[in-house]
N, C-alpha and C positions, 0 to 999 in steps of 0.2 A: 789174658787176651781180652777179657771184658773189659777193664780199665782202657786199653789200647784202642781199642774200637770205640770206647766213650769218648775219649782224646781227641782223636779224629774225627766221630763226630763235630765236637765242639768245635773244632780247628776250623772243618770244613762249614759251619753255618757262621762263622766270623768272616772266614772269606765271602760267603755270600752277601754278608748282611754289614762289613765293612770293621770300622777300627771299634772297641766295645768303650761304652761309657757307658756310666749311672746318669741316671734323670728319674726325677723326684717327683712324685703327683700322687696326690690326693681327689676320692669325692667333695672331699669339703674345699674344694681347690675355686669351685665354682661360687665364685659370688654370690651372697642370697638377700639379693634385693631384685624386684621386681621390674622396677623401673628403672636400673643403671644403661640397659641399654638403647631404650628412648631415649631418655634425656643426656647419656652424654657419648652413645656409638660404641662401649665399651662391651664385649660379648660375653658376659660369663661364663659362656660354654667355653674359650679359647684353649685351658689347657685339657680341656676332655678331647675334644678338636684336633688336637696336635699329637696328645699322644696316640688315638686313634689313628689316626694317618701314619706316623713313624713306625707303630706297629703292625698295622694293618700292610703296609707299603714294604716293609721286612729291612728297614732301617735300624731296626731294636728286634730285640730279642727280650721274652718276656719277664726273662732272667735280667735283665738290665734294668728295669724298674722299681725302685726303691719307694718305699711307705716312710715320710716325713715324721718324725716324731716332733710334740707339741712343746715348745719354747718353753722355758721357765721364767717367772716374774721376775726372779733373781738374776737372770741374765738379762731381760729388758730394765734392771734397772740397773745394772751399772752403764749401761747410755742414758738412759731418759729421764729427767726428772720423775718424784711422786705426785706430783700434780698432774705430768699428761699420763702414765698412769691410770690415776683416778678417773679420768674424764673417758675412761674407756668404758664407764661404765652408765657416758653419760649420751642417748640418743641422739640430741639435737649437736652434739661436739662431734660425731661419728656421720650423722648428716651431712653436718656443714663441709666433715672433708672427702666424702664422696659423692659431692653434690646432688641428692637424695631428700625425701621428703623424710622426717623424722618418724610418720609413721610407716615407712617402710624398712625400719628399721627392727630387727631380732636382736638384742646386744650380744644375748650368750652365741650365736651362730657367726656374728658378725667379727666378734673378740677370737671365738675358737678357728676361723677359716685364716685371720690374721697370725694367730699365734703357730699354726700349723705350717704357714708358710716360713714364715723365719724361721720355725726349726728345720723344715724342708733346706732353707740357706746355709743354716751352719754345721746341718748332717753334710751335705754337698762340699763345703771349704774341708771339712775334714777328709770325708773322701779323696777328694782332690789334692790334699797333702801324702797323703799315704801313697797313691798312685802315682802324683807330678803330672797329672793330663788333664785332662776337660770334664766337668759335670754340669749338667744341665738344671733347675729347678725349673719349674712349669708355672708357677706363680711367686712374683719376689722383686726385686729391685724398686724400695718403696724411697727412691731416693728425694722427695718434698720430706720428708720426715724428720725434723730437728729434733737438740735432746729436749725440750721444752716443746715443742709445737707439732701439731700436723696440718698437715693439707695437703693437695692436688690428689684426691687415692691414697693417701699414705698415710697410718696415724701410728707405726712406728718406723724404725730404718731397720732393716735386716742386715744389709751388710756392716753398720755399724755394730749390730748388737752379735755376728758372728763372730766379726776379726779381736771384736771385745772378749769372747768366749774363747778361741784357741791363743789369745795372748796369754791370759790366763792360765792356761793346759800347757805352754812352755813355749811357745812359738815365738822366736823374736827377728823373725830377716821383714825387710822389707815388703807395704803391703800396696798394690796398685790398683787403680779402681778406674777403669775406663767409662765414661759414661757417652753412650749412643745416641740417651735418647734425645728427642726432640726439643728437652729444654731443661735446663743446669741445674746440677744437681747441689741445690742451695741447702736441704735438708744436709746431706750428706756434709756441705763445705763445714756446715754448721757442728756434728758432730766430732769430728775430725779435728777443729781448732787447734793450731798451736801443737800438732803430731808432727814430725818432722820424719816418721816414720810411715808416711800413708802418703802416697803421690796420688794425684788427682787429676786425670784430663779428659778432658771436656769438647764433644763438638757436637753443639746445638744449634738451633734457629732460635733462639731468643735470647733476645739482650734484656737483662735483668738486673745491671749491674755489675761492678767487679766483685766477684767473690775470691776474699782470702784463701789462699793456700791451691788454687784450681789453677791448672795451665790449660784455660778454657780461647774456644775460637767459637764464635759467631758467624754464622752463616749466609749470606744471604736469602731474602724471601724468594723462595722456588728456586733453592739451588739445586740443579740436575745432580743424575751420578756421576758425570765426569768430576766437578768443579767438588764434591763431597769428598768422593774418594779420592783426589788429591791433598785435599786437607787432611783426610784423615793418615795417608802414609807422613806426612810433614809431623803429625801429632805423633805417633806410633816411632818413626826416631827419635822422635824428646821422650820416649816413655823408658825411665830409668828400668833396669834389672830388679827384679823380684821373686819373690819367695812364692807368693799368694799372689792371685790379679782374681775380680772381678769384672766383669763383663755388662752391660746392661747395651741389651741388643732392643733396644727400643724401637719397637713396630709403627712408631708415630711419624718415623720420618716421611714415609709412603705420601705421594700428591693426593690431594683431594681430603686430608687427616684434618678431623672435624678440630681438633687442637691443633696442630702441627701448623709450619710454614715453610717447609721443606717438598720439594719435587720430585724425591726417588721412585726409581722400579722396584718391582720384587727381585727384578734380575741387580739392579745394581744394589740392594741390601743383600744379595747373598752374596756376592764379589764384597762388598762391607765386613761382612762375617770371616770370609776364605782368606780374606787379608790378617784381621785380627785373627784368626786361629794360628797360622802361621808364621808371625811376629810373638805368639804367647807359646812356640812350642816345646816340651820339655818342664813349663811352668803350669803348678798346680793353679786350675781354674776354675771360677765358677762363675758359667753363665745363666741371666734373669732377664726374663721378660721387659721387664720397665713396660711402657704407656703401650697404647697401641687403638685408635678408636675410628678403624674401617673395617669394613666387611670383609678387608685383606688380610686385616692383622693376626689373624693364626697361621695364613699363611708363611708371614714371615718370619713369625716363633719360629713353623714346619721347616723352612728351610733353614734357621739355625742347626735344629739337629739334624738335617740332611748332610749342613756341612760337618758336622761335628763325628757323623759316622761316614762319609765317602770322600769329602771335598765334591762334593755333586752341585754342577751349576743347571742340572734338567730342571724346568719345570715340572711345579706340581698341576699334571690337568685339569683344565677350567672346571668341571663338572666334579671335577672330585665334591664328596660330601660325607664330611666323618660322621655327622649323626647321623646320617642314614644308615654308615658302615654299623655303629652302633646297634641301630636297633633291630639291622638285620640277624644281628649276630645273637640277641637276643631271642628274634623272632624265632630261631632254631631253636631256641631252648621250650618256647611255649609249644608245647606240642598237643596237639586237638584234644586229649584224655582231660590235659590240665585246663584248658578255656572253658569245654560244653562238659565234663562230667567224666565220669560217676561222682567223682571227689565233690563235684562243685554243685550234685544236685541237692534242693530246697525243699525245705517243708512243705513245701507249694504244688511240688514236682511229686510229692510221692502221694500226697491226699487227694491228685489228681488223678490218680492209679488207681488207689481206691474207693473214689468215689465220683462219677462223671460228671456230677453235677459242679463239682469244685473248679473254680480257675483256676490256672496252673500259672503259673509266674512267666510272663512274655520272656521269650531270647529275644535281644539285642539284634537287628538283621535276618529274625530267625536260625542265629547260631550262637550267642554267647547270651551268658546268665550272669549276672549283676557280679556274682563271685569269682567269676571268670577274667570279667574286666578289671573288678576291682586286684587281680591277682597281677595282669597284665601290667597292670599302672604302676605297681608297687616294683614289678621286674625291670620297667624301664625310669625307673629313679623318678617318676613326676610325684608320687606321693611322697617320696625324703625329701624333693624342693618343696613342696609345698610347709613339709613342717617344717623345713628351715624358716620359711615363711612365717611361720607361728598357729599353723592350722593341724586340727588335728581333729580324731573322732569320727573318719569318712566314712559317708553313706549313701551308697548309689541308688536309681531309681529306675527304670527302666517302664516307658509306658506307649502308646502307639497314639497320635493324632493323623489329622487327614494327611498330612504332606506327607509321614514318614512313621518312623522310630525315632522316640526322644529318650534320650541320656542324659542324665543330672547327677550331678557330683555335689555333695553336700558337707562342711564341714564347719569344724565348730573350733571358737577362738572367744576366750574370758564368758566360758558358756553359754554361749549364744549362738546357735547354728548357720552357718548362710549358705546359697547357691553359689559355686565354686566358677563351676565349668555347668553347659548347657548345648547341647548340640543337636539336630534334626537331621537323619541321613535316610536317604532311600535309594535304593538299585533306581537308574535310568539310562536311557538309549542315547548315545551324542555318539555324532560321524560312524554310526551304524557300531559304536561296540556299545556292552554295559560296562557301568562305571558307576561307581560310591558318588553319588550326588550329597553333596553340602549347604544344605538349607542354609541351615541357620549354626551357628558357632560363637558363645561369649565364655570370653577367659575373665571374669571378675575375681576384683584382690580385694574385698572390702575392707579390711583394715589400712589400706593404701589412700591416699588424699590428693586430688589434683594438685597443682601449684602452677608457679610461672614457669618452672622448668619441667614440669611434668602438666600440659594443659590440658582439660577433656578434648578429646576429638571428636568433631563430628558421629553421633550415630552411639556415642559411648555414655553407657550410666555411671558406672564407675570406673575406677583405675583395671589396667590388664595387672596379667602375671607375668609377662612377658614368657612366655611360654609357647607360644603360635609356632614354632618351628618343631619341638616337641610333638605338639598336637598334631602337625603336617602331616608327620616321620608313624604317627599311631594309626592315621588314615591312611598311611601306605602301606603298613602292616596289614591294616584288616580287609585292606582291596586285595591280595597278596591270599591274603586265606582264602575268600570268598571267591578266587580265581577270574577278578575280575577286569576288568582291561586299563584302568584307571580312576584319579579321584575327579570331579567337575564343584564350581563353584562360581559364583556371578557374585562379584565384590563391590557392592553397595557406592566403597568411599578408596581412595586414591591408596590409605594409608593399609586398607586391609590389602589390594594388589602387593603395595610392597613388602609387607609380611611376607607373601607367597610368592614373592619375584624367585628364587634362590629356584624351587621344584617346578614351577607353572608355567606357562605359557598364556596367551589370550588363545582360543580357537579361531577369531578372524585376523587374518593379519592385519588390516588396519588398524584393528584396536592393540596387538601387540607392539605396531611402530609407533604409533600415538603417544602407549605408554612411556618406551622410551624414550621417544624425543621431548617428552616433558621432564625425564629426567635427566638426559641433557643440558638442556637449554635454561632451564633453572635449578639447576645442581646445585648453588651455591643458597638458595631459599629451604629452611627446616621444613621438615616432614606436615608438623606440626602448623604451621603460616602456610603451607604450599595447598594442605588437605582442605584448610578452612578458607582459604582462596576459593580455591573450585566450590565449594558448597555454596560462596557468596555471589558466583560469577565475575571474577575478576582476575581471570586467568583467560588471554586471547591466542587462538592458534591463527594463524595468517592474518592476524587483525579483526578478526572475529572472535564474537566472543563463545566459550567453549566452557560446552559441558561435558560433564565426566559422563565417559559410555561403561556402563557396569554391562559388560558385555562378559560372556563364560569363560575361565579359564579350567584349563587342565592339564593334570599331571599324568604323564601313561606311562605305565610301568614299564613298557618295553619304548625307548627312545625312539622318537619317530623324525624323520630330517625336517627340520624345521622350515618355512617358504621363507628362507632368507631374503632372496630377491625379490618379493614381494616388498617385506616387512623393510629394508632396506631402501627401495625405490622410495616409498610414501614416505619413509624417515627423512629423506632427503628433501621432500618436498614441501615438510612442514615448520614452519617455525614458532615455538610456544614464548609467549612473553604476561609477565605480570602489571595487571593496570588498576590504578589508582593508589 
């Protein structure tokens, strides 16, 4: 009877949650570099992002999550030459192909995130043989990646070094390698050479040449969904029968893709997806990420496996936010005993008891102890990125100046200690509630180095940790304890708004329409040229010239309806342009 009822259980949460597949994700899934997503739009949180939303959204079940096991050298080397190899162990080689400053570079974090991923690929091919259906990997399709070379992200190939691994293990039918993303997969053509057993097609937006063995199409610049997915059924009948197929559901095709030269929706890359799944049905497959460098691009991961468990063309809602889901999820684990005590009280705290004259170690807001925080940090993964980062030995501080309560994070790299993080918050009154006021906030990466692709900003002494969203999601937490109505902040410089675009609002609507119609109107000008524009005055709204209003923004925990019509009238009525 209990087996029976187990059964059905089961039966019944597949019907809810749709057809079951494996999908492969790793913590180490998340890129550890600080600067990858300044300098080239690329989110390392994507597949935390996605798996959170497919599970949280009850697409997966958490039984369908599979732990990637780490590649062996032995299997990257019957693709890759020992020379590139070698060079994996060399920073400035690992720079140059994630276009990255070399010292934002950790080799062993960088080589172990890489090597995890391509066994994530070839656990998923295997999977995907044994079952004949769809597998998902959450980071993977490094297709720039030749047997001698890397570049674009890629400094080895995974599906070359999988289909290399199960040929091995006894597999011999036909092997098909669809590639989606945004630009041809020349790594791939490269290791493949002269196979007659590996079909290969191709539809990109960039002409890069003919590459051997690819039954590649070219797209036009800003081809919509219609004019895509035509092309792409026309590819999809030439795509021979096969044993294995590969998939690279490439997030770059999306308009406005800082690489890309493609015009899709999210709605027509999921019709992309529901086509190819349905042309690969009955064939073991495995679908990868490839490129992806908008703010959309987990999106579009998300709707792969949306289609890959319903055939679902619904939108994922705008507001969705999986690190929020994240860290609310964690928020329930910290529960008040383990932030303020007993556990976490100090020497400070009990010499204070018995002796009156002793100072007793400030709480944080008047509720949390250095130990508390530093406990909270560690639950929501910012102390594992950081020592991906190369930091380690943390020391917090906690002291009280005129503004507020000040917070310092301290930690130490080739023995030498630096200031991490640094923050000034205090309870204040805005639109009649209380709200977590945000003085002051720097996320410094001191082992980090400006460059031309990474250039100081405005108002910055050294490189970020890129981390500002992390930090956001900790101040929604602790407004969340504190019971308090929301977080406030008045953003200095154009580049700290957009950090906090994603949770924030302005409080006056003109400064909220302003905001965006600057990002409108020169959307196509970096973050980085647009911030240092405004700081110089050569940014004109109506033909005037325009200063930036670091007027307050705020996030409030209970959604409040936005003065659309406001913020929208005045949007209308401005136009921002760049001069000189």
């Amino acid at each position: 009877m209990t087996s029976f009822l187990s059964d059905w259980a089961t039966r019944a949460r597949r019907w809810a949650h749709g057809q079951p597949y494996a999908i492969w994700y790793d913590r180490a899934y998340r890129l550890p570099f600080a600067s990858i997503e300044a300098s080239t739009g690329i989110d390392p949180r994507r597949a935390d992002m996605v798996l959170s939303y497919l599970v949280g959204s009850g697409f997966l079940l958490a039984g369908d999550v599979r732990t990637p096991s780490r590649i062996r050298y032995e299997d990257l080397a019957r693709v890759h030459t020992p020379e590139l190899l070698e060079s994996l162990q060399d920073p400035a080689a690992i720079a140059q192909a994630f276009a990255v400053d070399a010292s934002d570079v950790v080799v062993d974090e960088v080589v172990h995130t890489i090597r995890i991923a391509c066994g994530g690929t070839l656990d998923a091919a295997r999977e995907a043989l044994g079952t004949r259906g769809p597998t998902l990997n959450l980071l993977g399709g490094f297709h720039h990646a030749g047997r001698a070379r890397g570049g674009g992200f890629c400094i080895v190939n995974d599906i070359a070094v999988a289909v290399a691994a199960v040929r091995r293990e006894g597999f011999k039918k036909r092997v098909a390698v669809l590639d989606l993303d945004a630009h041809p997969p020349d790594g791939t053509a490269d290791c493949f050479a002269g196979d007659p057993s590996v079909w290969i097609g191709s539809l990109s937006g960039a002409d890069w040449g003919k590459l051997d063995g690819v039954d590649e199409t070219v797209l036009p610049r800003d081809c919509d969904d219609g004019s895509y997915l035509s092309a792409l059924h026309a590819l999809l009948a030439r795509m021979p029968p096969a044993g294995l197929a590969f998939v690279l559901a490439g997030g770059d095709v999306l308009k406005h893709d800082r690489f890309g030269a493609l015009a899709m929706t999210l709605d027509g890359v999921r019709r992309r997806d529901l086509a190819v799944h349905r042309a690969l049905a009955g064939v073991a497959t495995v679908w990868l990420p490839g490129g992806g460098y908008t703010q959309d691009a987990w999106r579009a991961l998300a709707g792969t496996g949306m289609i890959l468990a319903r055939q679902t063309l619904d939108p994922i809602p705008e507001r969705a936010d999986p690190v929020s889901t994240q860290f609310a999820n964690v928020a329930r684990e910290l529960t008040q005993d383990k932030l303020e005590g007993p556990f976490f009280i100090t020497e400070a705290d009990l010499l204070g008891d018995l002796d009156r004259h002793a100072s007793r170690s400030p709480r944080f807001l008047g509720y949390y102890t250095a130990e508390g925080i530093e406990y909270a940090m560690s639950r929501y993964g910012i102390l594992r990125h950081l020592r991906r980062l190369g930091y380690g030995a943390f020391r917090l501080a906690i002291d009280r100046e005129e503004r507020g309560d000040r917070l310092r994070l301290f930690a130490q790299t080739d023995g030498v200690e630096h200031l991490l993080i640094e923050t000034v918050l205090e309870r204040r009154r805005i639109d009649d509630e209380d709200v977590l006021y945000v003085h002051w906030l720097t996320l410094r990466h001191p082992r980090g180095k400006f460059s031309e692709e990474r250039p100081r900003l405005p108002g910055q002494e050294e490189p970020g940790l890129g981390m500002a969203r992390e930090a956001g999601q900790l101040f929604a937490r602790v407004t969340e304890r504190l019971s308090l109505a929301g977080i406030a902040f008045r953003p200095a410089w154009l580049h700290t708004a957009y950090a906090a675009r994603f949770a924030m609002v302005f409080v006056e609507p003109a400064h909220q329409a302003h905001f965006e119609a600057l990002q409108r109107d020169l959307a196509q000008v970096p973050l980085a040229v647009l911030t240092r524009a405004l700081s110089d005055g050569r940014v004109t709204m109506n033909g005037e010239r325009y200063t930036w209003e670091a007027g307050e923004m705020v996030y409030w925990l209970d959604q409040r309806p936005a003065e659309r019509a406001a913020v929208d009238a005045e949007k209308e009525r401005v136009k921002f342009a760049l001069s000189g």
